[in-house]
Structures are given as structure tokens and as C-alpha cells.
C-alpha positions as a Markdown table, in Angstrom:
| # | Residue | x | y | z |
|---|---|---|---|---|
| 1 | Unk | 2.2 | -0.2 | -10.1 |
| 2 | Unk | 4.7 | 0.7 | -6.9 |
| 3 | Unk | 2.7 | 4.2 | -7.2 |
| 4 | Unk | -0.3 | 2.9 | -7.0 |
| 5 | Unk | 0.8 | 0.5 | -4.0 |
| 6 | Unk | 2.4 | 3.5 | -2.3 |
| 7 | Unk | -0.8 | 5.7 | -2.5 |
| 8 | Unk | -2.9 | 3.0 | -1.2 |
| 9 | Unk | -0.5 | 2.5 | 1.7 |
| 10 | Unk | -0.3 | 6.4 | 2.9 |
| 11 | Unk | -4.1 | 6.7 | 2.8 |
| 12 | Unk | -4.6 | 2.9 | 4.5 |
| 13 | Unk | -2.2 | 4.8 | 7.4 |
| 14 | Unk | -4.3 | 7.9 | 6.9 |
| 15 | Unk | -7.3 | 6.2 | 7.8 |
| 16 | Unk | -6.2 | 4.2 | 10.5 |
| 17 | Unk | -4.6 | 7.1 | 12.6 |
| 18 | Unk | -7.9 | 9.0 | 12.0 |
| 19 | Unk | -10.1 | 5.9 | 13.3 |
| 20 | Unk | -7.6 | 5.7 | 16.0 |
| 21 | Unk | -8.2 | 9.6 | 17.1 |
| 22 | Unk | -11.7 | 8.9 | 17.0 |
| 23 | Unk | -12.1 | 11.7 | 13.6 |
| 24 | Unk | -13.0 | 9.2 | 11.7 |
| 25 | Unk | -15.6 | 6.4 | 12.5 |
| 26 | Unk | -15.2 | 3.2 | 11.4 |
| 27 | Unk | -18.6 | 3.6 | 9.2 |
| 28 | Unk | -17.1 | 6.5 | 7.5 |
| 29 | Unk | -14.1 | 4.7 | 6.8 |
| 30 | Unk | -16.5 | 1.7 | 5.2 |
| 31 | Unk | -18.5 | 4.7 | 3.2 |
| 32 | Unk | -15.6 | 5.8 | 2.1 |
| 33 | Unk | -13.7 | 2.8 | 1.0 |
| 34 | Unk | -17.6 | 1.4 | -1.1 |
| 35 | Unk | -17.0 | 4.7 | -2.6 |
| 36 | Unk | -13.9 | 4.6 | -3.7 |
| 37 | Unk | -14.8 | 0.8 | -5.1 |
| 38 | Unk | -17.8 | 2.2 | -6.9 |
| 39 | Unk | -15.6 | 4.7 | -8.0 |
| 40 | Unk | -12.8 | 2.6 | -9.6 |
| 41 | Unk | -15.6 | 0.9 | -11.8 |
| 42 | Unk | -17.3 | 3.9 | -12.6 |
| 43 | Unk | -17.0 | 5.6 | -16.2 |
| 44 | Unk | -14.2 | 8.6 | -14.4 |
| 45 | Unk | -11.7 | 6.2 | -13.3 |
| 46 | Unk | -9.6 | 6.5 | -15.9 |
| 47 | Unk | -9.5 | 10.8 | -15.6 |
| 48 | Unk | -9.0 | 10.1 | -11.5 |
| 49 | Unk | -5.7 | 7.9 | -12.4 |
| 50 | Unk | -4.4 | 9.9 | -14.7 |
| 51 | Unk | -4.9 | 13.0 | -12.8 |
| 52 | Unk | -3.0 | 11.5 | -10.0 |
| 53 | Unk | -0.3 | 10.0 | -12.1 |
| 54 | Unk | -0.2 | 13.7 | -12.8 |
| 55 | Unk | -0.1 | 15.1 | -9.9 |
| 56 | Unk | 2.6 | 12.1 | -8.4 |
| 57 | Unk | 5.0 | 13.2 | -11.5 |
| 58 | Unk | 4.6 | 17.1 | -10.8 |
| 59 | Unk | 5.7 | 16.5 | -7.1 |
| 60 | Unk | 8.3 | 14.0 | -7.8 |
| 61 | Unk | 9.5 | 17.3 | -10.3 |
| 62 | Unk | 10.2 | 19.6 | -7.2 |
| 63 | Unk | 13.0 | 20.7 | -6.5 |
| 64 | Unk | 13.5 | 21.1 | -2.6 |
């Protein structure tokens, strides 16, 4: 759960220091957010969180 909390926090400051610089819109933020919604109800949600359970576990692995 704190993974999942600390994802959604990094890309919530993603997206607000992109609206800020004007790269992102704030409609492409909204697209983006009903797609990610549609997504975590869709049929791949379960590949898309464990690929990224994956990935979180191979980068908490390297050494630096």
C-alpha cells in the first residue's frame, strides 16, 4: 500500500509542475487521469500492477 501511495504522489507532483509550465493542459491532465480510472477497472489492471510492483522491486535492488 505505501508503494502505491508513493507512486500516486510523484506523478500527482509530475502533473502539477507540468500544468504549472504550461506542458501540460489541464484537459490533458483530466484525459489522462479518466484514463487511468478506466484503466484500473479494465481487464489489464492486474498485469499493470504487477509490472510495476516489478519494476519498484528491481530499482529498489540497485546498488548505487
Amino acid at each position: 500500500m505505501a508503494m502505491n501511495v508513493s507512486a500516486v504522489m510523484l506523478m500527482l507532483t509530475i502533473v502539477v509542475v507540468l500544468i504549472r509550465r504550461s506542458s501540460l493542459k489541464l484537459g490533458h491532465a483530466v484525459v489522462c487521469a479518466l484514463l487511468g480510472f478506466y484503466l484500473a477497472s479494465s481487464s489489464i489492471a492486474p498485469s499493470i500492477s504487477q509490472l510495476t510492483t516489478n519494476l519498484a522491486g528491481m530499482l529498489n535492488g540497485l546498488k548505487l
